[in-house]
N, C-alpha and C positions, 0 to 999 in steps of 0.2 A: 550441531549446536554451538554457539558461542556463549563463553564464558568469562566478564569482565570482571577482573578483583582487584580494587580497591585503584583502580586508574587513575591517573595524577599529573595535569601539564601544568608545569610552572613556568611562566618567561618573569626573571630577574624573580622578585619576593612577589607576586603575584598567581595566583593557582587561578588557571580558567578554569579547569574541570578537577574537583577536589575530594578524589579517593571513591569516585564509583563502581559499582559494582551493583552486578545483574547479569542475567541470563535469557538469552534468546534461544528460545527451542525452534529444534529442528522442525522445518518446512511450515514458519511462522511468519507474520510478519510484527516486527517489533516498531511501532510509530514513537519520534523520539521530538517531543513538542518544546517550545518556549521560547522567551524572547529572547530579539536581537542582544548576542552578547552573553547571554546564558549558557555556551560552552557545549551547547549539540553536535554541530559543524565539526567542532573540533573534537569531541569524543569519538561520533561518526569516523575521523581520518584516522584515527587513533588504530582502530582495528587494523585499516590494511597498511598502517606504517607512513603515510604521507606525514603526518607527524609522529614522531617520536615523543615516547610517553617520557615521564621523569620518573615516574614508578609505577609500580602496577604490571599487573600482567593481560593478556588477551589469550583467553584459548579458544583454538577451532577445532572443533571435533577430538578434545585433548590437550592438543598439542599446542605449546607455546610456539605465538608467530613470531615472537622475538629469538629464534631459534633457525630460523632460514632467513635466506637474504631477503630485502626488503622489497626487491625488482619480481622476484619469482614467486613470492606470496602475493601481488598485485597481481601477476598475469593468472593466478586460479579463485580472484574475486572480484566478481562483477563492481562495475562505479559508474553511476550515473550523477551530471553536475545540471544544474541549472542551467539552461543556454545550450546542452547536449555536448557540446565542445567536439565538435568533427571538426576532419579535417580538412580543409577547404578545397584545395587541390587531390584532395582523393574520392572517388564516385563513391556511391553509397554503398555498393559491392567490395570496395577496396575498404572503406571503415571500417566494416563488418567483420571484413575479414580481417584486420589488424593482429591481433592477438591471435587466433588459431596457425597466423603465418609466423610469428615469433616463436612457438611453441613447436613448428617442424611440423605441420598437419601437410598431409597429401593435396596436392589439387582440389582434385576428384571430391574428397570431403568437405572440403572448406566449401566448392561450390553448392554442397545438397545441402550442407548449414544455413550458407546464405540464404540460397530459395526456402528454405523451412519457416528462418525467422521472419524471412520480407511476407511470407504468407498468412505467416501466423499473426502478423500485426498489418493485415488488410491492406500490403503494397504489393501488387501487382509485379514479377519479380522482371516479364518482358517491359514494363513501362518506368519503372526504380532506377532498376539496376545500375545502370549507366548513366545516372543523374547524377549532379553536383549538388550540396549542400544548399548554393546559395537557389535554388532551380525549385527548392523544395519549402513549403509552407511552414510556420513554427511546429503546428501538431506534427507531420509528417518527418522533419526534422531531432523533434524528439523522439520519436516510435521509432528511427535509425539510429540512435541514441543508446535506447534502449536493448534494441539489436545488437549492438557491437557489444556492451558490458554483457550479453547473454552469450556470444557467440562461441568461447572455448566452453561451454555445459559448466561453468562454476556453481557451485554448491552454495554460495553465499552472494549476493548483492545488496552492496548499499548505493541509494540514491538518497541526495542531498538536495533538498528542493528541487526535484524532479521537473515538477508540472508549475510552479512559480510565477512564468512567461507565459504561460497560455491563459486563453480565454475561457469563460465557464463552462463550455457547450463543448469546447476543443478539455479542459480540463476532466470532466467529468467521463469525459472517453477515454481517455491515459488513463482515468483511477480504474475504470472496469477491466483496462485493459490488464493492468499488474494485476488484480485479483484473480484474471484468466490464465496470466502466467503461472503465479503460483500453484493454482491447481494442476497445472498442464506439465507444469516441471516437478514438482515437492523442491523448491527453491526457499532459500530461510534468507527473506529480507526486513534490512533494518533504512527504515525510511525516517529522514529529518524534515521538519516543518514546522513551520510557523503558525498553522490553521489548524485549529481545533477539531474545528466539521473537519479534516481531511485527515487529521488523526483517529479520530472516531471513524471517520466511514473505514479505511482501510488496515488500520493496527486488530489486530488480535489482544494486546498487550500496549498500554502508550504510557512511555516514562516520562514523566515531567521536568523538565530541569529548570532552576534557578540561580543566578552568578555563578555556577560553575558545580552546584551539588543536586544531585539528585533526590526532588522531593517526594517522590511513589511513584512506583510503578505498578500497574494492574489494571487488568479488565477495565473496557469503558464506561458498564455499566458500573462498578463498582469505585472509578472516579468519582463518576454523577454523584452516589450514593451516599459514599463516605468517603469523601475526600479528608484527605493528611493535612494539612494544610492552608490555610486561610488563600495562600497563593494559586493552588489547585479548584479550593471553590473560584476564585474569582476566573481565572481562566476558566472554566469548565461552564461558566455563565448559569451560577442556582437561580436566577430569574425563570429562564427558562426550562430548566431542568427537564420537567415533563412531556416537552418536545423532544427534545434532544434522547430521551430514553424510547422514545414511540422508532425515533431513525435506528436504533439496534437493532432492533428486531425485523423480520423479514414476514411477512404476509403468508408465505408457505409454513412458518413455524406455528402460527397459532390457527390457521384457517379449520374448520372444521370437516372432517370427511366426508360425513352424515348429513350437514348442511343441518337447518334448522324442524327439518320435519322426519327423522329420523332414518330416511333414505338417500342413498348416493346421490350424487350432486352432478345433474349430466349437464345443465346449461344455465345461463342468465335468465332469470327472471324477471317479471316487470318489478321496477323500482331499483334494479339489481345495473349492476357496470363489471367488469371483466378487468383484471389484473393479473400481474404476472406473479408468480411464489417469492421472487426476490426483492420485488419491491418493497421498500421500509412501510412498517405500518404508518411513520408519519406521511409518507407521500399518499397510501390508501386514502387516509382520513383526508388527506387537501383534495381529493379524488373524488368523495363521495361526498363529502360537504360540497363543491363545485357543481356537481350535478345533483345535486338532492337528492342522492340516495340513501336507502337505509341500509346497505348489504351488495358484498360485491363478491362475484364467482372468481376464486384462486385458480389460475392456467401454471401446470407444470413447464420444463422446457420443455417440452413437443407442443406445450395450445392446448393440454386434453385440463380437463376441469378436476381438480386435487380438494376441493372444500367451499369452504363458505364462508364469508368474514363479514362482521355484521360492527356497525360503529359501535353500539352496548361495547361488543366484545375489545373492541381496540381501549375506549376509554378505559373500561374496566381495567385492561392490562398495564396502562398508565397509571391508574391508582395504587394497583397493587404496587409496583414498584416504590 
């Protein structure tokens, strides 16, 4: 868990980020949103010491990081920058490995780490490994990026406009990608952004910041809902409100088991289209509107058929909120 109390960077009579304080729970992801200049960036550096605070404290897991040196609290938290920042002359095997070789890791380790992460984020470890940065695409570039801030097993990553540089289709693959790390690690990250939709899709929790204070923090839906703030409604976009509350939600959370006739739900019907349980009920709804459906069969991850989602049922959930 990290614990921010009352944090504070001054340069000269100027506070960028002025006395925050908040809490990011263990094996969360905390999305930390707002404009150019609003003191995210800089709260973000704050934790692993790139910048020195003027007051305030930072706790990890208890413990004050202003309490160890500032090099050896960086080498046990992951950091991801925009642009990935490799090394140019080191292969993608050698980036990776950066920090587990600082830290006195055996060979033999370092190399099963390597092959772990290059697999785990869909690089082939005979075809990677031995590549240069420049050899390798933006997406692919970042997901070795991401690799190296993962590579000593730290317990905390932050990434700072991650995904920023890439494209929608390359973007939208990095966000599923973090989402599968954290469940695959119990990793507690705190992600900065500029993008709303990328705070909502990925935060558990998205703190708003403005000139340098923190205007709320909480739940996405409960942004939407009741937002703090006149600044919070405007970013948070109340025009469309009722969209944005349909993307929370996940197609497997409201599907029904029973399906509409009061028996198990073994396949697609006519009028019916196939979906997966994760998919947002707002992507459903562009699904079944698209093809004229009235009712789409929920697929668990293995394919097998989990319920029934019926457009009634999505608007309805819109309403309610």
């Amino acid at each position: 868990m990290i614990r921010i109390e009352q944090l504070t960077k001054r340069y000269g009579a100027t506070s960028v980020v002025d006395e925050v304080s908040l809490v990011v729970e263990r094996d969360s992801i905390m999305a930390i949103v707002g404009t150019s200049g609003s003191g995210k960036s800089t709260l973000l550096r704050m934790i692993n010491r790139l910048v020195e605070p003027s007051s305030g404290r930072v706790l990890l897991n208890g413990r004050d990081t202003g309490a160890e040196p500032a090099h050896l609290l960086r080498r046990r938290i992951g950091y991801v920058i925009q642009g990935n920042g490799l090394f140019p002359h080191r292969t993608v095997a050698e980036n990776i490995a950066t920090v587990p070789r600082l830290l006195g890791w055996e060979e033999k380790r370092i190399g099963a780490r390597v092959a772990e992460l290059l697999t785990l984020l869909q690089l082939e470890t005979g075809v990677y490994a031995h590549k240069y940065p420049h050899e390798l695409s933006g997406g692919q570039q970042q997901r070795v990026g991401v690799a190296r801030a993962l590579a000593a097993e730290p317990s905390v990553l932050l990434m700072d406009e991650p995904f920023g540089a890439l494209d929608p289709i390359i973007r939208a693959k990095a966000q599923e990608d973090l989402r599968h790390i954290r469940r695959r690690f119990g990793i507690t990250i705190v992600l900065v952004t500029h993008d709303i939709e990328e705070a909502f899709r990925l935060g558990d929790r998205v703190a708003v910041m403005s000139r340098g204070h923190l205007l709320q923090c909480d739940r996405p839906a409960a942004l939407l809902t009741r937002p703090a703030d006149p600044f919070v409604t405007q970013l948070t976009g109340a025009a469309d409100r009722a969209l944005r509350l349909l993307s929370l939600t996940r197609a497997g959370d409201l599907a029904d088991p029973a399906g509409s006739g009061g028996e198990a739900v073994a396949h697609a019907g006519a009028g019916e289209v196939s979906v997966a349980a994760d998919a947002s009920l707002r992507d459903v709804l562009a699904d079944l509107m698209w093809q004229n459906a009235d009712a789409a069969v929920v697929l668990d991850a293995g394919g097998r058929p989990c319920g029934r989602l019926t457009v009634a049922a999505i608007l309805a959930q819109g309403r309610a909120r």
